[in-house]
N, C-alpha and C positions, 0 to 999 in steps of 0.2 A: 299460679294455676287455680281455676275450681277449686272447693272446699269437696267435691263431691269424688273429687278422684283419689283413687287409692292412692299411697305411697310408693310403691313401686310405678306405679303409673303416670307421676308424677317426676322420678326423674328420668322415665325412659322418654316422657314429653321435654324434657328437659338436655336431654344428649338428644334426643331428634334434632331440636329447634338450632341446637349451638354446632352441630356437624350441617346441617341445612345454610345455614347464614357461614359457615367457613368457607364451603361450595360455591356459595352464590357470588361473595366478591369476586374470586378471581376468573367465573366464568363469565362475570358482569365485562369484566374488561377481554376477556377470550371473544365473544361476541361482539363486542366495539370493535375492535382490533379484526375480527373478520370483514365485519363491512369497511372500513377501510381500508383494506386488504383489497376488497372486491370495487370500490372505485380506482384506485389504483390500477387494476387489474385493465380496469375497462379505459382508463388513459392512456397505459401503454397498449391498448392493441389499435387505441385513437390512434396512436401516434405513428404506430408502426404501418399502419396504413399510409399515413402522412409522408413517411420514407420513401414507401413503395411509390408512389404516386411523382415526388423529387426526384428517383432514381430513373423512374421512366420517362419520365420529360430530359433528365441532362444524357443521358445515354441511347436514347431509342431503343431501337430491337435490341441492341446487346442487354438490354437492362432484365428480360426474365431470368436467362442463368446467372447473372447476377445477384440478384435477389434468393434463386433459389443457393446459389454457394454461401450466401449471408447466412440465412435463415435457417439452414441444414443440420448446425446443430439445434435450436430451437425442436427441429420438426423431429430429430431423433429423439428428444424427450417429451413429445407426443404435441407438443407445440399451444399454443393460447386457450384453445377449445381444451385441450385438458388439465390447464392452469384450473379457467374455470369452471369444469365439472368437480374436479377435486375440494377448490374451496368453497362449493356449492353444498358440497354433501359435509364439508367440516364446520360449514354452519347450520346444518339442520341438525346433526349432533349436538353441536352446544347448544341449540334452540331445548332438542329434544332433555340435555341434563339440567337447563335452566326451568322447564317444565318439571320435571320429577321435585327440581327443591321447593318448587311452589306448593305441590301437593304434601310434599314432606313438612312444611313450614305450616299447612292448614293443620295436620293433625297432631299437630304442637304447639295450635293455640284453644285456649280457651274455650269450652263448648256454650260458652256463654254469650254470646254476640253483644257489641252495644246496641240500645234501641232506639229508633226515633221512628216516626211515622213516615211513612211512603208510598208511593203510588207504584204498585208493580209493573204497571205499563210504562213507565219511566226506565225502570230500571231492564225493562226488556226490548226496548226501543234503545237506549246505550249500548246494549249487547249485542245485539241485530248490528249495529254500524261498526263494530268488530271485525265481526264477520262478511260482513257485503261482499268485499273484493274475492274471499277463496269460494264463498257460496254459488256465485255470479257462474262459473264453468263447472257446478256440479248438480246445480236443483234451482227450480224458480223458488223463491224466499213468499211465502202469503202470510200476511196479518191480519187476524181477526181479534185485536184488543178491545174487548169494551168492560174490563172492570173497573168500578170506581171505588169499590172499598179500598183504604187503607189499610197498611200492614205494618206492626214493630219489628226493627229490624236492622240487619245492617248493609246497605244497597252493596255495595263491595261483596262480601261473602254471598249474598242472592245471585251476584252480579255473576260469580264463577261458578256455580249451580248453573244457572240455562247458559253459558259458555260451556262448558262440559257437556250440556245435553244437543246443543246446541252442535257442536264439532263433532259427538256420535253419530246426528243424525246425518249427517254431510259425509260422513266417512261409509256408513252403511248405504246410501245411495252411489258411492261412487266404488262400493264393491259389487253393485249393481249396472257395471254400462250397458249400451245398447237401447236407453231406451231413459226418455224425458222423465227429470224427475220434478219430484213437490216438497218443500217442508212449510206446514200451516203451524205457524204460531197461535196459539187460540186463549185469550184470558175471560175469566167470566165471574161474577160474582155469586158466591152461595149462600146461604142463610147467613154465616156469620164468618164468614172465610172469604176467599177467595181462591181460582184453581186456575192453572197453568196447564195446557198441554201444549206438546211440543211432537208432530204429526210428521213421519217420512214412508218414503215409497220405497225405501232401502232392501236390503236383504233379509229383517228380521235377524230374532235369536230361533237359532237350534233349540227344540226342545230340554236337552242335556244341559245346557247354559244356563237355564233360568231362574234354576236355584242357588245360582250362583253371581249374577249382575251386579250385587251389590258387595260382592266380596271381595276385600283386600287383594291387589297383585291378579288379580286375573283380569283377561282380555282376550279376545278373538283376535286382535290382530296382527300382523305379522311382528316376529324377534324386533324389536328394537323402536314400533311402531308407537308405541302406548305404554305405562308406566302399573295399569293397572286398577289406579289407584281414585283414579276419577269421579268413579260413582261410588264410590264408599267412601270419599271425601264428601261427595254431594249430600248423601244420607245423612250425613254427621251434621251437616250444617242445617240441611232443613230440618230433624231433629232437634237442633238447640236452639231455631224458632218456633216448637212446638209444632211446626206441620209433618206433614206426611208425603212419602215421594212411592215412585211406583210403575208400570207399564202392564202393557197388554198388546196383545195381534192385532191389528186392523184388520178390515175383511178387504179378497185380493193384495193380500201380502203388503208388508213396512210393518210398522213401530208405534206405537203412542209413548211417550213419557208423559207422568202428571205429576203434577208439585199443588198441594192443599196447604196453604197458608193462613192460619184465624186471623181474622180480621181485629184492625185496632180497636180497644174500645171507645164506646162512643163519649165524648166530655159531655159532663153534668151540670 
């Protein structure tokens, strides 16, 4: 770990990191093991179809109470539709504790990043293509990149910075239906930095919330929905690239998020 972290801080970063990676193997294979689960799932109701369709060609009309005297116990335990609602929902739990060890794994490593030079519209263009497919039914996605300074740093760790801001903003507009939503990505270069914002038409924070956004375990969203831990992982990270993170109200309601990152410096 850091020289700069206390001793007690040190092995509680330490029982984090090694209960975090105990978790994650066996929910690594919980989650393999669901999706396969779920094609499975979707072969036999292939198949079971395939039945029905046999059964009513060799039998004609006798063939519906047929099928339904087959199938009767199947339907008494709520039948394929609730095969897959159930293992639907037991993989967005293991999705959901595979997440928490991710965040519990960040703030048990290193406040120290490795560095090299990068281009942050690189790294927010990778992270945009994340996201496409759940953004696509909740907000039109806008890019306004045009920084060209570089940045030290480590794209991975940046990378789950605007991923985190990234998924707030998409969760705050679709606590917002009824009505079309926007998230504008916007990069631009400053004196000697570079600044990120991350723009939604969401619900906004409650006034009561906001001295608290970046605090450990809290969140707006529902029991089970969020970890907490998100933005005060993010904070951490754009703190041990030396930038600075932050938000404010739009005008007519959403969100701004900003991330100020210095700029690499120049070779001599």
């Amino acid at each position: 770990m850091a020289p700069n972290l206390e001793p007690d801080d040190v092995e509680l970063a330490t029982l984090v990191a090694g209960m975090a990676h105990e978790i994650n193997n066996p929910i690594t294979y919980v989650i393999g093991n669901l999706n396969e689960l779920a094609q499975t799932c979707a072969a036999m109701a292939e198949t079971l179809a395939g039945y029905r369709r046999e059964l009513r060609a060799v039998t004609g009309e006798t063939a519906s109470a047929r099928i339904r005297d087959i199938e009767g116990k199947l339907g008494e335990l709520g039948g394929m539709a609730l095969a897959e609602e159930l293992l639907a929902d037991a993989a967005e739990g293991a999705r959901r504790i595979r997440d928490l060890v991710r965040d519990l794994l960040s703030l048990s490593r290193s406040p120290s990043p490795p560095s090299a030079p990068l281009r942050i519209d690189d790294v927010i263009e990778q992270t945009l293509r994340l996201i496409s497919r759940p953004a696509a039914a909740r907000a039109e996605l806008v890019r306004d990149l045009s920084a060209s300074h570089t940045v030290l740093g480590d794209a991975q760790r940046l990378g789950q910075v605007f991923l985190n801001l990234l998924t707030n903003a998409l969760d705050a507009c679709a606590e917002a239906p009824g009505r079309a939503h926007t998230i504008c990505v916007r990069t631009r270069d400053l004196g000697r930095g570079v600044r990120i914002e991350i723009d939604d038409t969401g619900i906004g924070i409650e006034p009561a919330e906001r001295g608290r956004v970046f605090a450990p375990f809290v969140t707006t969203k529902p029991p089970g929905a969020g970890t907490g831990l998100g933005l005060y992982v993010s904070r951490r990270i754009v703190a041990a690239h030396r930038g600075d993170i932050g938000f404010e109200d739009l005008p007519g309601g959403g969100t701004r998020f900003w991330v100020e990152l210095p700029a690499s410096p120049v070779p001599k």
